[in-house]
N, C-alpha and C positions, 0 to 999 in steps of 0.2 A: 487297765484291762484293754486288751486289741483281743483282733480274731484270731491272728495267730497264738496266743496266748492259748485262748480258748480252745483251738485245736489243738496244742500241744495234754493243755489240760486231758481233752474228749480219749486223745489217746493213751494216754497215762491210765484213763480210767478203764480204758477196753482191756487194758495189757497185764489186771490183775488176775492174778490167778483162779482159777478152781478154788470152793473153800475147801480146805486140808487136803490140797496137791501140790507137790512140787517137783523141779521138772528133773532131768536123771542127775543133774549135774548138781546139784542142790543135794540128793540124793547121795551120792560117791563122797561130796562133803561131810556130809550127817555119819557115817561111814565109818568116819576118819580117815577121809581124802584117801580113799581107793580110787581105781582107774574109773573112766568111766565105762569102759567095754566090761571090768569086772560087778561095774552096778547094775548095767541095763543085762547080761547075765543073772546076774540073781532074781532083778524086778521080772524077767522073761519067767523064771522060774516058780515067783510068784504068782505072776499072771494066770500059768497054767494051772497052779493049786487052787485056782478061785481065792485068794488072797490076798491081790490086789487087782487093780483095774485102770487103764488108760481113759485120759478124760482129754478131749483137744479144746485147747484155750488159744488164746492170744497171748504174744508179746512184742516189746521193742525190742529190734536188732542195733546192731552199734550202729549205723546210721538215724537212728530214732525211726525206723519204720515201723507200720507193725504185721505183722507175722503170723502164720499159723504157726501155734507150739503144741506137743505131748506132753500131757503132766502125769503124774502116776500119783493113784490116792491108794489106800489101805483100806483092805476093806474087814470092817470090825467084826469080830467071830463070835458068837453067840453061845 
């Protein structure tokens, strides 16, 4: 164990998600690897239905930074 270790840890652990969100691209995947302009389209669509909802989280970018990110949750219908 070092610090940098530990910092890579600390960040690892900032850069999980929202529980049950994920972000558009994860999304267009789940899909079956539709575009993503055709996913963040539909989530917009959703959005406005009261359907789902944007949550801002963290992530690492391909530098291992971390990140403001958009995750998009569902929101359950009653």
């Amino acid at each position: 164990m070092n610090w940098k270790d530990e910092a890579s840890r600390l960040k690892r652990q900032a850069a999980r998600p929202p529980k049950g969100c994920l972000t558009i691209e994860e999304i267009a995947r789940e899909m079956g690897d539709i575009s993503i302009a055709n996913a963040q389209e539909m989530v917009n669509e959703l959005i406005k239905q009261c359907r789902a909802t944007r949550v801002r989280g963290k992530k690492l970018n391909s530098l291992d930074q971390l990140i403001t990110a958009i995750y998009y949750k569902l929101i359950k219908r009653k």
